[in-house]
Backbone as CSV, one residue per row, in Angstrom:
resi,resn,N_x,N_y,N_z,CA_x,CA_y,CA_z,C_x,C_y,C_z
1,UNK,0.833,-1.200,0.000,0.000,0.000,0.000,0.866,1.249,0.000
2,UNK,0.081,2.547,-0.403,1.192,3.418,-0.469,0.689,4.618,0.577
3,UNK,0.284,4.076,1.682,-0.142,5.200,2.649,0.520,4.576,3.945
4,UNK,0.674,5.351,4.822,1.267,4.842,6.401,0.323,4.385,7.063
5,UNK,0.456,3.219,8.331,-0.869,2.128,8.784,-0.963,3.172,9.993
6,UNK,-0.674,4.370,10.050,-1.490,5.471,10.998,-2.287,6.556,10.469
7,UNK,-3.137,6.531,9.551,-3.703,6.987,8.943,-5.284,6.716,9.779
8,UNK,-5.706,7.751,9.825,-6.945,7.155,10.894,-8.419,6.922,9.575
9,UNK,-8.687,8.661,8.828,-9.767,9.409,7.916,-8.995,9.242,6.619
10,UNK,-9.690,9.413,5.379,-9.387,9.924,4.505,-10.495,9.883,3.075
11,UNK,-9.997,10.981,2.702,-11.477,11.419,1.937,-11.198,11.659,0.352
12,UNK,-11.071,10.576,-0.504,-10.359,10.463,-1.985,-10.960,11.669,-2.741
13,UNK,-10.221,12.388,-3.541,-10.559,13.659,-4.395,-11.849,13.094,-5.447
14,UNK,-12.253,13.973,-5.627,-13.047,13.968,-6.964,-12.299,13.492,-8.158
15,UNK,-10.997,14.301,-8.080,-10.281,14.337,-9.192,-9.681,13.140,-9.959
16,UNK,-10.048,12.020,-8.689,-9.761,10.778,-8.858,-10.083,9.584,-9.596
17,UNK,-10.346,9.005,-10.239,-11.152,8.082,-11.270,-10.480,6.703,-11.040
18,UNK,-9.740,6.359,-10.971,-8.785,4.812,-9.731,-7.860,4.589,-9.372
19,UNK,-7.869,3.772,-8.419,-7.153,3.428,-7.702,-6.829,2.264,-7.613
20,UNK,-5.456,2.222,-7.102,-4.660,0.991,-7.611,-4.885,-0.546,-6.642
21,UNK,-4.785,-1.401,-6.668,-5.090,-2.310,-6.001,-4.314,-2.675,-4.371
22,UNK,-4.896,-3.141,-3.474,-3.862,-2.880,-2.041,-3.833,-1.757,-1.440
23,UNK,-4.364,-0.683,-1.998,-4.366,0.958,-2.039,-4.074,0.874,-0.398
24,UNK,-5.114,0.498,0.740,-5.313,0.822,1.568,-4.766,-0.261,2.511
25,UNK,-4.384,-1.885,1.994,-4.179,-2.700,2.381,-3.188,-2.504,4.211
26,UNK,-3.768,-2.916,5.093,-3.098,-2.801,6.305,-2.711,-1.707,6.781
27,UNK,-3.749,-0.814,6.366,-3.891,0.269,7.252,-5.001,-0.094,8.341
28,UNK,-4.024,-0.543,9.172,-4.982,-0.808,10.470,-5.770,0.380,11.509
29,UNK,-5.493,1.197,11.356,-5.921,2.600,12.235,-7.284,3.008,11.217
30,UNK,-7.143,2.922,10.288,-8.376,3.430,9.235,-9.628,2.891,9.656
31,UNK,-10.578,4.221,9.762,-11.826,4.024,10.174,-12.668,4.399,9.098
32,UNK,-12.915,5.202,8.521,-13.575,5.877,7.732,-12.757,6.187,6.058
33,UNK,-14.061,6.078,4.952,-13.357,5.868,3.817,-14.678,7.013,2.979
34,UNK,-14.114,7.695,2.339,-15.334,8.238,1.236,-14.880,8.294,0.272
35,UNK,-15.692,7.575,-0.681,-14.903,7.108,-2.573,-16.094,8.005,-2.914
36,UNK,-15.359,8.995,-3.661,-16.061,10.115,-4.843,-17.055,9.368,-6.151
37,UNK,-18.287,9.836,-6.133,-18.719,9.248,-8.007,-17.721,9.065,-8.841
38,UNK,-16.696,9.923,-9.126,-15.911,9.422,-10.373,-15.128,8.454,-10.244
39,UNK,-14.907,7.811,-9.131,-14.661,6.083,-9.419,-15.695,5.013,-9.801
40,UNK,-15.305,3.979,-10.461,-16.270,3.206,-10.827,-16.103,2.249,-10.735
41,UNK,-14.429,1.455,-9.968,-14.504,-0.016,-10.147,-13.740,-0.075,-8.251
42,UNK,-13.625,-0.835,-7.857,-12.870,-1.460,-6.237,-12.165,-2.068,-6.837
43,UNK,-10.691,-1.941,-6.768,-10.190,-3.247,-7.376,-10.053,-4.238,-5.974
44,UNK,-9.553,-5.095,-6.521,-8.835,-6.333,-5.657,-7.541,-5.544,-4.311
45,UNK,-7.997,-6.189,-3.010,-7.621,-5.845,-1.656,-7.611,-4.100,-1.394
46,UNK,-8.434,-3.341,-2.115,-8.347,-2.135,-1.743,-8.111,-1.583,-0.207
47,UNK,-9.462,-2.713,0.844,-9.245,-2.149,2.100,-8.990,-3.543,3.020
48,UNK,-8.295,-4.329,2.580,-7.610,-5.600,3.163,-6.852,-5.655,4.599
49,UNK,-7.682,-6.340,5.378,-7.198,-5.942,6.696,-7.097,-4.753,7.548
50,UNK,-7.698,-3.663,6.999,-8.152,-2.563,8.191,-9.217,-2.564,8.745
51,UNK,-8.457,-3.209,10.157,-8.980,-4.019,11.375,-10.086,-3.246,11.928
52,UNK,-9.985,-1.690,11.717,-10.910,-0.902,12.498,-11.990,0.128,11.774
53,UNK,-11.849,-0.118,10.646,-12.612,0.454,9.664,-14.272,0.246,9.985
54,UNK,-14.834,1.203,9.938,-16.207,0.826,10.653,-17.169,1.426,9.514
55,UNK,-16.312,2.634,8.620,-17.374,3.468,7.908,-17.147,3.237,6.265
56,UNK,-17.920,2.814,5.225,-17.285,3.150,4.223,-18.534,3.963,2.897
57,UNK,-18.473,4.842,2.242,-19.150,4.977,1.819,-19.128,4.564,0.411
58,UNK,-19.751,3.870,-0.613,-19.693,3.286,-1.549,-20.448,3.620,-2.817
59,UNK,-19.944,4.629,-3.861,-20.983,5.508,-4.849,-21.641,4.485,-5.806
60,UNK,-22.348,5.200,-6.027,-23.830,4.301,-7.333,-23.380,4.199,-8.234
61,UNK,-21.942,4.901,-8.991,-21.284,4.397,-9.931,-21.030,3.048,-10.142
62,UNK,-20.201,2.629,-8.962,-19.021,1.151,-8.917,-20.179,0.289,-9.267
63,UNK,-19.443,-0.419,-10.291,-19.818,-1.812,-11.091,-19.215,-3.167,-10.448
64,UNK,-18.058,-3.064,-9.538,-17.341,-4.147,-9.518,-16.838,-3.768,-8.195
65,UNK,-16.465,-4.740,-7.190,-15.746,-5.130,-5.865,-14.968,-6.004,-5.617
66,UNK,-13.660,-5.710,-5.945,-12.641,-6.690,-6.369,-11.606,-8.356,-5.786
67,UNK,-11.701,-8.825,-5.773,-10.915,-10.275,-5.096,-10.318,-9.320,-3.400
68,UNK,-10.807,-10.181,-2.472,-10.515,-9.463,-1.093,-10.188,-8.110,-0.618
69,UNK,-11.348,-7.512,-0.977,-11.316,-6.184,-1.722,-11.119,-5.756,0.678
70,UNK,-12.254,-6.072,1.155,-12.817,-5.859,2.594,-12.291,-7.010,3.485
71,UNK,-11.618,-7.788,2.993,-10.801,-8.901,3.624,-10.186,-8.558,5.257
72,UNK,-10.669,-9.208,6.309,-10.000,-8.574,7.990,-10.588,-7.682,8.094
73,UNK,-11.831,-7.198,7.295,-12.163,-5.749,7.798,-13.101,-6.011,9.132
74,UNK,-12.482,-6.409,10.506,-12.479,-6.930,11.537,-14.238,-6.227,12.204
75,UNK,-13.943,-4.937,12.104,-15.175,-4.112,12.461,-15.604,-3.540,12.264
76,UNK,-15.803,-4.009,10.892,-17.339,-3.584,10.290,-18.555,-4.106,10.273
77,UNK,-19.550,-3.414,10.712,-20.721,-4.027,11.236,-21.621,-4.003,10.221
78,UNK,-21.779,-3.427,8.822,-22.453,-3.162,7.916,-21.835,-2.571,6.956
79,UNK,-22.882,-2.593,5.615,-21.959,-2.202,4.411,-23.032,-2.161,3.096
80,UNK,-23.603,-1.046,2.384,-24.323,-1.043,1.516,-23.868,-1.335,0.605
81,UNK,-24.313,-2.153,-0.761,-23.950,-2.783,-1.718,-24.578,-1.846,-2.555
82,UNK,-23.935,-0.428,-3.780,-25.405,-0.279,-4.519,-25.626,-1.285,-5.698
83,UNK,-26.888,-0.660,-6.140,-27.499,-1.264,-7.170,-26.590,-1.788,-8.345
84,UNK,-25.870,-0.763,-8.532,-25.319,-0.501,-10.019,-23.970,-1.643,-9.838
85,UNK,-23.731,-2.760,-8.472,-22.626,-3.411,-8.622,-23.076,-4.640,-8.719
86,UNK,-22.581,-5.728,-10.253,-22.550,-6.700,-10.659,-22.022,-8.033,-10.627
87,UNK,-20.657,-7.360,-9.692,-19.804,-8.383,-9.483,-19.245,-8.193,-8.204
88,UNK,-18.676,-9.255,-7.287,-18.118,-9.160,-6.105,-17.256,-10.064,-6.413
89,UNK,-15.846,-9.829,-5.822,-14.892,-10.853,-6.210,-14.854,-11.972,-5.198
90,UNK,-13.383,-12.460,-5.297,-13.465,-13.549,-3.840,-12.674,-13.695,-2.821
91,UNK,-13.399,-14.181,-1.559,-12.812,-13.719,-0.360,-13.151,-12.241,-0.236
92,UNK,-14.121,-11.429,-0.744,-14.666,-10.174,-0.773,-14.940,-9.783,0.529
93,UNK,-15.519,-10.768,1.662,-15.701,-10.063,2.921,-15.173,-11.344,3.480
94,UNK,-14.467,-12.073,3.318,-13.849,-12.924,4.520,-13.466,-12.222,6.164
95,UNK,-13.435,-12.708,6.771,-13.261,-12.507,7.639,-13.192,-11.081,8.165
96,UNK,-14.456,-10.816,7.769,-15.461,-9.651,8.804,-16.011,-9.605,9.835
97,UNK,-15.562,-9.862,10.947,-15.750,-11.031,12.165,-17.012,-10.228,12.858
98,UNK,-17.022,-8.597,12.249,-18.256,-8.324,13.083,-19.443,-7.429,12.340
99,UNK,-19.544,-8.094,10.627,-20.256,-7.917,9.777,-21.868,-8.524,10.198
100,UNK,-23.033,-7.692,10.678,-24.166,-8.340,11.004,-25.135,-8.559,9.666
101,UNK,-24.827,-7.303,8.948,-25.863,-7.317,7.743,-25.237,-6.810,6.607
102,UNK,-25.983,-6.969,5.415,-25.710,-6.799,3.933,-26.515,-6.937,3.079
103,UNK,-26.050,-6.127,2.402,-27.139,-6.472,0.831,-27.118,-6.772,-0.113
104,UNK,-26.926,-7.980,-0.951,-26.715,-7.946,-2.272,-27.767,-7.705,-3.736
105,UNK,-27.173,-6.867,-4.324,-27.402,-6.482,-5.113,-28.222,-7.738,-6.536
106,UNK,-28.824,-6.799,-7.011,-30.151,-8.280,-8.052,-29.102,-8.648,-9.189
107,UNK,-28.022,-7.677,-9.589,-27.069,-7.862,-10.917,-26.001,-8.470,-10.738
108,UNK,-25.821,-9.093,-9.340,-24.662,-10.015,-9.221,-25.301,-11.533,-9.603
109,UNK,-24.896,-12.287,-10.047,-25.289,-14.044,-10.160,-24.497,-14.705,-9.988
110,UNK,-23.033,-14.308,-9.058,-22.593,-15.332,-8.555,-21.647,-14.867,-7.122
111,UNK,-21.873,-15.767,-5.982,-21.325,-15.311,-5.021,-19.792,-16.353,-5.012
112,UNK,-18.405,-15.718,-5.094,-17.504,-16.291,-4.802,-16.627,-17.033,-4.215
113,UNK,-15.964,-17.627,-4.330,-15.476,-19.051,-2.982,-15.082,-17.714,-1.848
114,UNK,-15.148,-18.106,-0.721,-14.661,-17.767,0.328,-15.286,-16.345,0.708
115,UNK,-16.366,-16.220,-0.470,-17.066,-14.769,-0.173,-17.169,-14.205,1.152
116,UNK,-18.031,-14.885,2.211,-18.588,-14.467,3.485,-17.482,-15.317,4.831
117,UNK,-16.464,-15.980,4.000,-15.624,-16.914,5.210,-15.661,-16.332,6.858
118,UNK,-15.890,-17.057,7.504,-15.440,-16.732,8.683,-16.636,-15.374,8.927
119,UNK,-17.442,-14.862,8.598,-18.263,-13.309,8.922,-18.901,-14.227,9.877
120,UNK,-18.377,-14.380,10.926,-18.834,-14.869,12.337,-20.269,-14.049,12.960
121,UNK,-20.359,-12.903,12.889,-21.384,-12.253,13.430,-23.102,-12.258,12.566
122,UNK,-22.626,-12.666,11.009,-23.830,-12.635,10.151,-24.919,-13.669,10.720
123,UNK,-26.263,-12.848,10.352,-27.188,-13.722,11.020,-27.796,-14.460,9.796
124,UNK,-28.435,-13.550,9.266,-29.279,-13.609,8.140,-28.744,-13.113,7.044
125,UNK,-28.968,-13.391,5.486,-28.523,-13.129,4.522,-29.151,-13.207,3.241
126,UNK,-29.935,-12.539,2.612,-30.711,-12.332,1.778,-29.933,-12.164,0.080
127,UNK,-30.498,-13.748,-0.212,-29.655,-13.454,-1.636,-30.669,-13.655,-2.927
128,UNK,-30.337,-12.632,-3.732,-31.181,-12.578,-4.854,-31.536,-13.646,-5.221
129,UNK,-32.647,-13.577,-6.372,-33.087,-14.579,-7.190,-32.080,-14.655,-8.653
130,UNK,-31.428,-13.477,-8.717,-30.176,-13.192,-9.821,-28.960,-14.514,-9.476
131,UNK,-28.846,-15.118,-8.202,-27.400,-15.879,-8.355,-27.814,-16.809,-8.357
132,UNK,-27.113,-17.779,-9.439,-27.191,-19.056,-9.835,-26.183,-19.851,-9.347
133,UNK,-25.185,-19.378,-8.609,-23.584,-20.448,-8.280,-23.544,-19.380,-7.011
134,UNK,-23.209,-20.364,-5.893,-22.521,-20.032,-4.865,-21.011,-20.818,-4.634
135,UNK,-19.878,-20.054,-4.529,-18.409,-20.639,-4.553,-18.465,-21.785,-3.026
136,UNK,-17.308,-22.192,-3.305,-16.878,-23.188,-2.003,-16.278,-22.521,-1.157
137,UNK,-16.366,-22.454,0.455,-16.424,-21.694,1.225,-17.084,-20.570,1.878
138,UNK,-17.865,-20.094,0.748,-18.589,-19.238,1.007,-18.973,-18.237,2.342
139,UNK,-19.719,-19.615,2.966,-20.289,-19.438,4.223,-19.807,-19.922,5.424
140,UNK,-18.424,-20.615,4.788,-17.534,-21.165,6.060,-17.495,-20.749,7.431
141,UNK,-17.838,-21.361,8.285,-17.401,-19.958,9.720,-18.644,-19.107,10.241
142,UNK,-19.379,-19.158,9.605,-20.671,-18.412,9.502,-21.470,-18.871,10.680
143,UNK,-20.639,-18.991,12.323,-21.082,-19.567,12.934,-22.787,-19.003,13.604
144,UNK,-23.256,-17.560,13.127,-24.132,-16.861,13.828,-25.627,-17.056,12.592
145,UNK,-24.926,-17.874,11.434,-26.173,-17.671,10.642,-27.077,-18.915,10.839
146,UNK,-28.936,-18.249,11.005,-29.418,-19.585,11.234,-29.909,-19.984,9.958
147,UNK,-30.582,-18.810,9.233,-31.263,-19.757,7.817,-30.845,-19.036,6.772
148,UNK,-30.940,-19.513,5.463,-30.879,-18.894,4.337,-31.379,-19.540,2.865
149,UNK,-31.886,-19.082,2.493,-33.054,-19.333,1.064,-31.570,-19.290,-0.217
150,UNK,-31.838,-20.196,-0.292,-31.158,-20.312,-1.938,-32.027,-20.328,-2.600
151,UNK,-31.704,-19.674,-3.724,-32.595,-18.915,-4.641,-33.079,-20.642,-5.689
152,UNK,-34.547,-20.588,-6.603,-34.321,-22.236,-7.379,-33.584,-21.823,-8.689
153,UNK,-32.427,-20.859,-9.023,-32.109,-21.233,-10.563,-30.424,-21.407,-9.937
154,UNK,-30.381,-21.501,-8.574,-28.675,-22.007,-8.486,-28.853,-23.458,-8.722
155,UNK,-27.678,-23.746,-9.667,-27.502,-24.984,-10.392,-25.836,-25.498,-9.692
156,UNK,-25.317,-25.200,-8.634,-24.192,-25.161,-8.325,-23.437,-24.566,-6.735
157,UNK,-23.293,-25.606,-5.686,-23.160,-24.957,-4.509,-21.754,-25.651,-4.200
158,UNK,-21.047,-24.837,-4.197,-19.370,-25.161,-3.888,-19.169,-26.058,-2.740
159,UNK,-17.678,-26.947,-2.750,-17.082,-27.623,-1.469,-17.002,-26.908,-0.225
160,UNK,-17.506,-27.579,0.858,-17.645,-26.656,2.323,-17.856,-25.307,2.454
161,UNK,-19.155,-25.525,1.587,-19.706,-24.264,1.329,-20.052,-23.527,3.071
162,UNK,-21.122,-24.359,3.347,-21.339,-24.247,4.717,-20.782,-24.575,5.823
163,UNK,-19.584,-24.979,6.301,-19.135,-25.574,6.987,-18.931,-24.675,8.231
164,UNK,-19.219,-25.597,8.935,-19.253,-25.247,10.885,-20.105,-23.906,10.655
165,UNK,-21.460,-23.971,9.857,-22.581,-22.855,10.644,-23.583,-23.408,11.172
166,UNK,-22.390,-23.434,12.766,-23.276,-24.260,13.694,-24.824,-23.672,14.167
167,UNK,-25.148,-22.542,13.771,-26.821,-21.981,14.019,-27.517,-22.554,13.373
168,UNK,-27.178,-22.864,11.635,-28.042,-22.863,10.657,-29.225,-24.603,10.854
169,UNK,-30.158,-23.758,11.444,-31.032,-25.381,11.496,-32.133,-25.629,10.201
170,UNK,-32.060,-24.870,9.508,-32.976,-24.955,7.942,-32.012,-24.841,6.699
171,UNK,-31.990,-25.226,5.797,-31.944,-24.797,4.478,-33.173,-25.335,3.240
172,UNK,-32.796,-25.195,1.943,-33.490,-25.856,0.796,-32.533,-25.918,-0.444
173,UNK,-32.533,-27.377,-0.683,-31.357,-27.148,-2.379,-32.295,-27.120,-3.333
174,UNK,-32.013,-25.923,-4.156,-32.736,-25.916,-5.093,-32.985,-27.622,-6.374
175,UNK,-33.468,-27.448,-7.077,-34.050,-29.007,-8.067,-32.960,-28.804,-9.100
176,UNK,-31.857,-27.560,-9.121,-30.582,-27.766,-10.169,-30.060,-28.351,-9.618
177,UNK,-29.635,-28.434,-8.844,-28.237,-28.711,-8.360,-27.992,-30.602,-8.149
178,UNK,-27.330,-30.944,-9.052,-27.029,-32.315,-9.242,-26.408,-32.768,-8.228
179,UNK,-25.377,-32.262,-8.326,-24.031,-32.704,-6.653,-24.442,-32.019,-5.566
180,UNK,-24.191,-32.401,-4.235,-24.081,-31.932,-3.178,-22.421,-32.350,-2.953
181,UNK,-21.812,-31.357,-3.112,-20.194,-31.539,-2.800,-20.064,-31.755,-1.510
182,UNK,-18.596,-31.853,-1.216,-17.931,-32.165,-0.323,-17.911,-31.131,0.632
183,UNK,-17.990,-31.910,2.282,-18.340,-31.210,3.093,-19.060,-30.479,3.379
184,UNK,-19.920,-30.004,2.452,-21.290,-28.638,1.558,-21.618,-28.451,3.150
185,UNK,-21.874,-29.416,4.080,-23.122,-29.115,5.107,-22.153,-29.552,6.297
186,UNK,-21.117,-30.045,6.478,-20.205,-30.493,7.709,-20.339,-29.395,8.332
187,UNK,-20.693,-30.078,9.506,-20.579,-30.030,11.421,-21.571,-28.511,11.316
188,UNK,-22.625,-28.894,10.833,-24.053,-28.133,10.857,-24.819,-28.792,11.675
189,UNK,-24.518,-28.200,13.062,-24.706,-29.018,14.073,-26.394,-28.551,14.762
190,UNK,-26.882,-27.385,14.164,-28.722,-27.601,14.416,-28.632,-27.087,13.497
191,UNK,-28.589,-28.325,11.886,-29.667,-28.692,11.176,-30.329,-29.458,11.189
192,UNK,-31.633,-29.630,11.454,-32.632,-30.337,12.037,-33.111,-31.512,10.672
193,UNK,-33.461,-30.698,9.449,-33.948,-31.704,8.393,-33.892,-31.206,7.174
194,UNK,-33.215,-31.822,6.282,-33.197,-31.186,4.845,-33.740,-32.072,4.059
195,UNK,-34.000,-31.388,2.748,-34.656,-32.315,2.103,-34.046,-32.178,0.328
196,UNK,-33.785,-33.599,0.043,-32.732,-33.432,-0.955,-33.387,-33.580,-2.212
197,UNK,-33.640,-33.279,-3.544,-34.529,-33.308,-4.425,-33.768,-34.553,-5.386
198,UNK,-34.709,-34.848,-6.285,-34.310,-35.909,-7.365,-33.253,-35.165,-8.330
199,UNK,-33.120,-34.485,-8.544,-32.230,-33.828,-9.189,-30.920,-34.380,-8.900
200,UNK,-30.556,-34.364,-7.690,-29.408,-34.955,-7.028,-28.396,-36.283,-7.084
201,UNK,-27.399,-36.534,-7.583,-27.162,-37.738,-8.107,-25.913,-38.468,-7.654
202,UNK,-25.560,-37.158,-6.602,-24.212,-37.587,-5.967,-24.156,-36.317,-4.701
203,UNK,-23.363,-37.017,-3.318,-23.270,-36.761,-2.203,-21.516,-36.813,-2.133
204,UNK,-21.390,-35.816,-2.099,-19.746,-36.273,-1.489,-19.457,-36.812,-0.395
205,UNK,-18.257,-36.612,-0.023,-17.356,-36.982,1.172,-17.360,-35.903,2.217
206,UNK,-17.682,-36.167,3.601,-18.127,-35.725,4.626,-19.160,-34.732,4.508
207,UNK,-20.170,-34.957,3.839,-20.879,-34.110,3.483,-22.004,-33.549,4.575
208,UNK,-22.798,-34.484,5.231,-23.155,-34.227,6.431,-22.353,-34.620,8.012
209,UNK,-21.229,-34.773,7.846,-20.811,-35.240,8.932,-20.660,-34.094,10.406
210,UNK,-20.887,-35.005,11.100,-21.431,-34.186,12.821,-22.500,-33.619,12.471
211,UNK,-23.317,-33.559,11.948,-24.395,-32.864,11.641,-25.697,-33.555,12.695
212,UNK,-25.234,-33.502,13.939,-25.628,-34.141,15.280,-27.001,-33.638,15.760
213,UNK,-27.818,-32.660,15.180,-29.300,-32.485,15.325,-29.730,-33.195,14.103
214,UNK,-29.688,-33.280,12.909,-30.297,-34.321,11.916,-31.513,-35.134,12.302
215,UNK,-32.199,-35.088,12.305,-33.397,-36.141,12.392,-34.013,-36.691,11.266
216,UNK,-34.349,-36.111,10.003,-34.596,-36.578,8.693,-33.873,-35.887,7.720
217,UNK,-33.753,-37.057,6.898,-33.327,-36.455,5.586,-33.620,-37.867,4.738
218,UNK,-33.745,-37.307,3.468,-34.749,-38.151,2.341,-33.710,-38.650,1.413
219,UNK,-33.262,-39.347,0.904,-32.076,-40.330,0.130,-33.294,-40.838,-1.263
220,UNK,-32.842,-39.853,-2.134,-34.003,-40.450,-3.463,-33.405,-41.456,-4.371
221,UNK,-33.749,-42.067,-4.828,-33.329,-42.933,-5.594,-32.604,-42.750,-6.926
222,UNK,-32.632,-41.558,-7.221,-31.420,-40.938,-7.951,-30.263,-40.970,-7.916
223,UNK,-30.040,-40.593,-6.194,-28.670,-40.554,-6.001,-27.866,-42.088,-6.185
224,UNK,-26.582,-42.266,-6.842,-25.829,-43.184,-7.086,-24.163,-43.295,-6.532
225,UNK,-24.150,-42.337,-6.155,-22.847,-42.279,-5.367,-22.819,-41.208,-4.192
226,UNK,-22.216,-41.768,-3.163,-22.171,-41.124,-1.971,-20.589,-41.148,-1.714
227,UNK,-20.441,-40.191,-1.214,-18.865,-40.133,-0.618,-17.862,-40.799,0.875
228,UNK,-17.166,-40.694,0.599,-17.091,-41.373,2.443,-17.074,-40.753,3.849
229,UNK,-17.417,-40.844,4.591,-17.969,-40.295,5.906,-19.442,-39.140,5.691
230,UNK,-19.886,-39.587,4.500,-20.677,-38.189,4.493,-22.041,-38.005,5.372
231,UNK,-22.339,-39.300,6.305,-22.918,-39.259,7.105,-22.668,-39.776,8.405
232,UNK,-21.306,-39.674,8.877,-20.758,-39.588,10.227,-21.198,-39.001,11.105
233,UNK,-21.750,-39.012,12.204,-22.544,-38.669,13.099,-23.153,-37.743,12.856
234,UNK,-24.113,-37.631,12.226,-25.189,-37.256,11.965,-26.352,-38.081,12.554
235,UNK,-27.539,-36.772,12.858,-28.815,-37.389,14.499,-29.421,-38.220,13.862
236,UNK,-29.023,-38.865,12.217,-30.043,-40.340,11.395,-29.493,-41.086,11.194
237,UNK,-28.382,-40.773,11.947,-26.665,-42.140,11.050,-27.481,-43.706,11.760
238,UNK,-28.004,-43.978,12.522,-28.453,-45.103,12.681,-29.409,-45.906,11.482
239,UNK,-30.637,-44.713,11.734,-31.846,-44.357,10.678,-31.279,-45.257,9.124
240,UNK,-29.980,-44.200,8.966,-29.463,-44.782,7.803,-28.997,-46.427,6.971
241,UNK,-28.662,-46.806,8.365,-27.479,-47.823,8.204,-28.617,-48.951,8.194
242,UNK,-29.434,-48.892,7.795,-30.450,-49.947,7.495,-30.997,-49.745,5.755
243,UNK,-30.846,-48.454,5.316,-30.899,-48.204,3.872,-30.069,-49.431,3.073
244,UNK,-29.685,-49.903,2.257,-29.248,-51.060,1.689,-28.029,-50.126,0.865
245,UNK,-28.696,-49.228,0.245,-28.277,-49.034,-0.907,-26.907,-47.713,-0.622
246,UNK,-26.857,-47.507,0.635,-25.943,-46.812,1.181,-24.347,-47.297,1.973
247,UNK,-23.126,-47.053,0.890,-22.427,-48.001,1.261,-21.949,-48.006,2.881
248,UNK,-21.197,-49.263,3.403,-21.089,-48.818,4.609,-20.275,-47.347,5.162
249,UNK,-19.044,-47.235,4.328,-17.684,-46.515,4.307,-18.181,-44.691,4.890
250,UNK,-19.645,-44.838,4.201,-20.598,-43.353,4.476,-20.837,-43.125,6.376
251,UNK,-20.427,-44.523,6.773,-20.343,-43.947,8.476,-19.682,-44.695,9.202
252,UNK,-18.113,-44.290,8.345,-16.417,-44.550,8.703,-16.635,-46.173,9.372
253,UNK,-17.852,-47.142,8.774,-17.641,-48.766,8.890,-16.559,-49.166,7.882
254,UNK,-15.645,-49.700,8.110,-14.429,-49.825,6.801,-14.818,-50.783,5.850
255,UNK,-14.399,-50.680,4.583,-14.431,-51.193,3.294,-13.506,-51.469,2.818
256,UNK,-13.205,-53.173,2.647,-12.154,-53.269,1.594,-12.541,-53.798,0.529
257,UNK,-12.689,-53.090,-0.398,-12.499,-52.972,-1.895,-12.185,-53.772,-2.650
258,UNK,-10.847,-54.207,-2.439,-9.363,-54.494,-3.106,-9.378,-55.552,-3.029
259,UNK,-8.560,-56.281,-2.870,-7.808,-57.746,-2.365,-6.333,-56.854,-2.392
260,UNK,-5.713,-57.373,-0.707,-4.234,-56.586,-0.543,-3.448,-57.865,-0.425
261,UNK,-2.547,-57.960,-0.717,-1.582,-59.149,-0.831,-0.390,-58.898,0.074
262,UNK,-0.207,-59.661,1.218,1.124,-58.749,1.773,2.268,-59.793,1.191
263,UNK,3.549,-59.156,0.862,4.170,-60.710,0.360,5.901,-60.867,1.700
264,UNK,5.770,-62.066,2.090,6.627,-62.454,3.080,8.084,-62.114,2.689
């Protein structure tokens, strides 16, 4: 970055039209930010790790919010998205540890891996009917969120997407989405019951595992491959293990496969 990390205010000229990427990166003292209309894009890590940043104001111009643009932005409690922005990069608000609310915008359609990582404080999260793909990680960490509506034209929900949002006791997968990847739902510890559509044709590896409130969940006859541990203690892993068609390996009972030959 090309400013000193004791910089508390600062208020970008008019005269300005962009700025370079990292701009602000680890300026930890920075609280307050005002970007003029005549910018139009955030690039990538603009305000990366300023831990104390609480204020930012964000013009109706900007189209774009760049790869860990708000990354560590430790305390920030909120953050308006306008209209006019289409894209959010990734790792965009990772670890915003005291981000409660947000808005996304109807012209974005895809939220990025590691988008919301770790935003420990988010409760709720309201996402358009515009995004069709949510990245892997996403919602990692997201230990304060309880529910959230996926929109039905996402055709695509990333590896440990959700992982350890131990609040979240509801969801719904939309009827695109073929795979349920890996880890997608691990140690979603009050989710109570999901319900998986025919669409679905594969379960990864640890996919519900610890998922220790579980009481139902529906196994359609679609699905043809399951991953391993993906129902490790989970509150139906018993429930399960009477299904036939579910191999054992899905609740860490071992499988050998092979024939192993040891030779003397």
């Amino acid at each position: 970055n090309i400013f000193k990390k004791d910089i508390n205010e600062f208020v970008i000229p008019t005269t300005i039209s962009k700025i370079g990427d990292w701009c602000f990166s680890g300026c930890s003292t920075l609280k307050s930010v005002d970007i003029p209309t005549s910018v139009s894009k955030i690039g990538n890590g603009y305000f990366n790790k300023c831990s104390t940043l609480t204020r930012i104001n964000i013009p109706t111009r900007i189209s774009k919010i760049g790869d860990e643009c708000f990354s560590g932005c430790s305390s920030l409690t909120t953050i308006n998205i306008p209209t006019s922005v289409s894209k959010i990069g990734y790792g965009c608000f990772k670890e915003c540890y005291s981000l409660k609310t947000i808005n996304i915008p109807t012209r974005i359609n895809k939220l990025g891996d590691w988008c919301f990582n770790e935003c420990k404080s988010l409760k709720s999260i309201n996402i358009p009917s515009s995004i069709n793909e949510i990245g892997q990680f996403c919602f990692n960490g997201c230990y304060s969120l309880t529910s959230i509506n996926i929109p039905t034209i996402v055709n695509e929900i990333g590896s440990w997407c959700f992982y350890k949002c131990y609040s979240l006791t509801s969801i719904n997968i939309p009827t695109r989405i073929n795979e349920i990847e890996d880890g997608c739902f691990n140690r979603c510890s009050s989710l109570k019951t999901i319900n998986i559509p025919t669409s679905v044709s594969k379960i990864g590896e640890w996919c519900f595992y610890e998922c220790s409130s579980l009481t139902s969940i529906n196994i359609p006859t679609t699905i043809t491959s399951f991953g391993r541990k993906c129902f490790k203690g989970c509150g139906c892993e018993e429930e399960l293990k009477k299904n036939e068609r579910i191999p054992r390996d899905c609740f860490n009972i071992m499988m050998y496969r092979n024939e192993i030959k040891i030779q003397k």
